[in-house]
C-alpha positions in Angstrom: 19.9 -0.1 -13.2 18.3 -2.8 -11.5 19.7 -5.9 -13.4 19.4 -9.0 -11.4 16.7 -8.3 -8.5 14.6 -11.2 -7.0 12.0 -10.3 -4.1 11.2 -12.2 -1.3 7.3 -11.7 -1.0 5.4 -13.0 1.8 1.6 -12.9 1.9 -1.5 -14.4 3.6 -3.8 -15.9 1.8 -6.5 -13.3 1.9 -3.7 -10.6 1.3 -3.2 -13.0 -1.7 -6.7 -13.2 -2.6 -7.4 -9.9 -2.6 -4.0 -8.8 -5.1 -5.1 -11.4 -7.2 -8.6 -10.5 -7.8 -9.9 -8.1 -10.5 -13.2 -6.7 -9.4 -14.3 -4.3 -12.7 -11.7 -5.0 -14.4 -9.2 -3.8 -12.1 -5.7 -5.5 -11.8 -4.5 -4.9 -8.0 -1.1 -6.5 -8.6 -0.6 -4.3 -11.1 -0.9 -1.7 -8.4 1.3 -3.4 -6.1 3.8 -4.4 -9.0 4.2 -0.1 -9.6 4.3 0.3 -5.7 7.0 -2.5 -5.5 9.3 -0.6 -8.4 9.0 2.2 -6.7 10.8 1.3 -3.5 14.1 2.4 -2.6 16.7 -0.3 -1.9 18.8 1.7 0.4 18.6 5.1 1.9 17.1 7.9 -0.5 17.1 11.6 0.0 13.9 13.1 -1.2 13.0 16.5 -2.0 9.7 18.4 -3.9 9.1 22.0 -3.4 7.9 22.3 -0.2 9.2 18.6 1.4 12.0 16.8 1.9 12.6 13.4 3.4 14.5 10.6 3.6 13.5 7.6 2.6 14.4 4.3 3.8 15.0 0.1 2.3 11.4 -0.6 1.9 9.6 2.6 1.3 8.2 4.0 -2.0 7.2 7.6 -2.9 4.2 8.1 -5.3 1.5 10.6 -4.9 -2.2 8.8 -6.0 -2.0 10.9 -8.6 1.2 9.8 -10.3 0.0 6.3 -9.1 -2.6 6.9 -11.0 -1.2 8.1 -13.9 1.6 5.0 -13.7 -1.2 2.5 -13.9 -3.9 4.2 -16.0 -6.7 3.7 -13.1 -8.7 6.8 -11.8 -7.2 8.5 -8.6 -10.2 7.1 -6.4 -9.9 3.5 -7.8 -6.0 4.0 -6.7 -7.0 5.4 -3.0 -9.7 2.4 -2.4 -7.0 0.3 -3.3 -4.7 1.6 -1.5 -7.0 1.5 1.7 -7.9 -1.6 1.5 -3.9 -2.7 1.2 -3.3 -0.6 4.4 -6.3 -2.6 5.9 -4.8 -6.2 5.0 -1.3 -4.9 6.7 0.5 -5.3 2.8 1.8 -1.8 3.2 1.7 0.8 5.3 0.5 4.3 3.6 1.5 8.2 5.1 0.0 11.2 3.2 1.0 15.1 3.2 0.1 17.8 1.2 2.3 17.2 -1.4 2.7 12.8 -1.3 2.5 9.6 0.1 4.8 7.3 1.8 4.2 3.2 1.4 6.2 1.2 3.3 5.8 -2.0 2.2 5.7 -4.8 4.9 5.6 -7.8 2.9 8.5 -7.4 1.6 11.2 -9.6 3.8 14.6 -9.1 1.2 15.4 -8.1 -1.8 18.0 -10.0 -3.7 20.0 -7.5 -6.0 22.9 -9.0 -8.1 23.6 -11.5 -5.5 23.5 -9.8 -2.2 20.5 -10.0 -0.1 18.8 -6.7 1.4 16.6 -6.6 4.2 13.5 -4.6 4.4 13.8 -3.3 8.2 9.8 -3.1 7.6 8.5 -6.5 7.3 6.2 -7.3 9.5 6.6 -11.3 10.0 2.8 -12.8 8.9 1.9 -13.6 12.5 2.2 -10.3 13.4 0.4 -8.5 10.6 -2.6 -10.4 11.6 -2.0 -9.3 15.5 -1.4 -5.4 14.4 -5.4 -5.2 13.2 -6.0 -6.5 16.9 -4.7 -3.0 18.6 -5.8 -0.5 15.4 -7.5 2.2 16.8 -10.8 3.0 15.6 -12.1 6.3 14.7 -16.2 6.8 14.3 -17.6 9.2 12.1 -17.7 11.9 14.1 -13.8 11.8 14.9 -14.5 9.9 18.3 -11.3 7.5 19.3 -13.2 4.3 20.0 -12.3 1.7 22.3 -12.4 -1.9 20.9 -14.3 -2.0 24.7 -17.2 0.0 24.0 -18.2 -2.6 20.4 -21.5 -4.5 21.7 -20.5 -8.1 21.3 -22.0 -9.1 17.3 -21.4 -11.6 14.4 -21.6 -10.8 11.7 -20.7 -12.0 7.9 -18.3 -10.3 5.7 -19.2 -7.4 3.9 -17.8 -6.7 -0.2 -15.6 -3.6 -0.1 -16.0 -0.8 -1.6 -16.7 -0.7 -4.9 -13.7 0.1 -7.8 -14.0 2.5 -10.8 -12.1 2.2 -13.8 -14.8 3.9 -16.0 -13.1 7.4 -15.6 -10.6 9.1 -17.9 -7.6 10.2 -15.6 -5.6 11.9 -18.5 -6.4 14.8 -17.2 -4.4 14.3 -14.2 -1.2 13.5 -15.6 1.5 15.1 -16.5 2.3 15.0 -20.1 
């Protein structure tokens, strides 16, 4: 059991911003807080029928739907959020079949009954905001898009997409 853990957290201040916001009611830290307990603090094997990994200091294993379930959203309140964490560079998200692996990259350490652990993840703050400079794009119709071929526009912000908490997700969960 986890009895004296301390986590180094380091965030920008639109990462901040956005965790700390509640649009419809939604409480994105909560999210992050369920991600966050769910990371392994040194190497895990994993298996489900049909997969197997292991995971490594930093990494957390939670389908959207037991996401979901953990924090009584609907599953596509959880995926929005989850996109838009991937988009900020808070945590890095890999789906199969079967789950989804989040590595979380603003974690630098964890401090566990003393002894410090180091995420081998973090991505230093400086170069979070660098990584959305080299993301490649894809267009709608599954084109790789060179950050060459965008004509040259400003433009303002737009809101993101919109959260749902309106939905019952009981269904989803195991009882």
């Amino acid at each position: 059991m986890k009895t004296d853990l301390n986590y180094c957290i380091v965030l920008s201040s639109e990462q901040l911003a956005y965790l700390a916001g509640s649009k419809y009611g939604i409480d994105r830290m909560k999210i992050f807080h369920r991600l966050i307990e769910a990371a392994v603090l040194k190497e895990t094997e994993y298996a489900m029928k049909g997969f197997s990994t292991t995971l490594q200091v930093g990494q957390a294993i939670l389908s959207e739907v037991d996401l979901s379930c953990k924090s009584g959203y609907d599953k596509k309140t959880i995926s929005r959020v989850l996109d838009k964490m991937n988009q900020l560079g808070i945590i890095s998200s890999t789906q199969n079949n079967r789950t989804s692996i989040h590595t979380l990259k603003c974690i630098s350490a964890w401090r566990l009954d003393g002894n410090r652990i180091n995420n081998p993840f973090y991505v230093r703050l400086k170069d979070r905001q660098n990584e959305g400079e080299n993301t490649p794009v894809i267009s709608e119709e599954s084109e790789l898009l060179s950050p060459f071929s965008f004509p040259s526009v400003s433009v303002s912000p737009q809101p993101t997409a919109e959260e749902e908490s309106d939905n019952d997700i009981s269904e989803n969960c195991p009882k």
